[in-house]
C-alpha positions in Angstrom: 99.4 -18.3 93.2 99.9 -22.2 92.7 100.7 -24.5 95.1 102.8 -27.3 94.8 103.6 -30.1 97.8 107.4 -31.8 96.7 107.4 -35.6 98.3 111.1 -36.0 98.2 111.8 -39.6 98.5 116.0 -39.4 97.3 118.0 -39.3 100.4 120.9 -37.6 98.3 122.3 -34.1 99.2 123.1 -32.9 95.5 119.2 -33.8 94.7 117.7 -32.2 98.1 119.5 -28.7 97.4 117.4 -28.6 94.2 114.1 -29.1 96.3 115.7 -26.5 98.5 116.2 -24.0 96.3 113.3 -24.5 93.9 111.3 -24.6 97.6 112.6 -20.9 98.7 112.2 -19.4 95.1 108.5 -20.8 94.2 107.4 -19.1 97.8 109.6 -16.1 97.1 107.3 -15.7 93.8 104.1 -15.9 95.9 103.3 -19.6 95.4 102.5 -21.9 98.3 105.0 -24.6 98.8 105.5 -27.7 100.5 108.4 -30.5 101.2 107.3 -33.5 102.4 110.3 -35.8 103.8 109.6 -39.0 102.7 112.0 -42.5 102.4 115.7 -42.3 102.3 114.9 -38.4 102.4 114.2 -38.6 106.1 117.9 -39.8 107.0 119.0 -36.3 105.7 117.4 -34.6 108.7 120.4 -35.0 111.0 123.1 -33.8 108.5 120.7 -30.6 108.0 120.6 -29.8 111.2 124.3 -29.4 111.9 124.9 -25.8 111.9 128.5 -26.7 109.8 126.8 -28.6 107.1 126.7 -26.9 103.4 122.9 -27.3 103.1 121.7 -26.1 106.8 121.7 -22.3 105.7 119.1 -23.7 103.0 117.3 -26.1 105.3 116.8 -23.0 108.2 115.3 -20.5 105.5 112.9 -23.2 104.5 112.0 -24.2 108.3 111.9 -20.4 109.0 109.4 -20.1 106.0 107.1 -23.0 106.9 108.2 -25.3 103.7 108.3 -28.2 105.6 105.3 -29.9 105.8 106.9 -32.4 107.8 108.6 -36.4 107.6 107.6 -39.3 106.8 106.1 -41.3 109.8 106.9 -45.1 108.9 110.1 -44.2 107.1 111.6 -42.2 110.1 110.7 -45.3 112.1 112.3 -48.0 109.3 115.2 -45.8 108.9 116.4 -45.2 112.6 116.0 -41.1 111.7 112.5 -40.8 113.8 114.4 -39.4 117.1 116.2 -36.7 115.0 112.9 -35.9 113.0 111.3 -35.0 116.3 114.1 -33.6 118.1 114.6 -31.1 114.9 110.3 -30.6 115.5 109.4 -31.9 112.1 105.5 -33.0 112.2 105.3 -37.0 111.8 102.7 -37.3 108.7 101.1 -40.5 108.9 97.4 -40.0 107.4 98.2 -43.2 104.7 98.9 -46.4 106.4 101.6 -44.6 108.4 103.1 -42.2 105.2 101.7 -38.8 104.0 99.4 -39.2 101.5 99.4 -37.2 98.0 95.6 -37.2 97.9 95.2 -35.1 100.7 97.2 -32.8 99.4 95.6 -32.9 96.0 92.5 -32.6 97.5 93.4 -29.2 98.7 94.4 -28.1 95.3 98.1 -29.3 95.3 100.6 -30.1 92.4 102.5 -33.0 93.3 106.5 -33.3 92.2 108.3 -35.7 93.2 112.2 -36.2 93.8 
């Protein structure tokens, strides 16, 4: 088993389906995976979470599967997308300065990709 955090900082759909997906098949092979919502990224919440959107099928498996590690503190709050990231229950990570930090995660024995 590996485990691998993504930080995905691109707020694009086409690019978050490819976290999705990679997400939902790394865990389906027994590895422990994590998406960490972070910039531009965190905006994407809201379009997610609408039940007519192409990606929220995606987006509910990975909830459902505990993939999502959570969003972006300071960025939520920059970006105007902090009452949907807590409305939608998304943790706020905040343990760098206000944004998740990678060397927590490396410190419990993560691979960090970033999108």
């Amino acid at each position: 088993m590996q485990k691998v955090a993504m930080f995905v900082f691109n707020g694009s759909p086409m690019c978050f389906v490819h976290v999705l997906l990679n997400a939902l098949d790394m865990h389906a092979r027994g590895d422990r995976v994590q998406i960490v919502m972070e910039g531009e990224s965190t905006q994407l919440v809201e379009q997610l979470a609408q039940p007519d959107n192409w990606l929220h099928g995606l987006w509910r498996k990975a909830c459902g599967q505990n993939l999502v590690a959570g969003a972006c503190k300071a960025c939520t709050q920059k970006l105007g997308a902090r009452p949907t990231v807590e409305k939608n229950n998304l943790v706020l990570l905040d343990d760098m300065n206000g944004h998740p930090g990678m060397a927590a995660f490396r410190e419990r024995g993560y691979e960090i990709i970033t999108f």
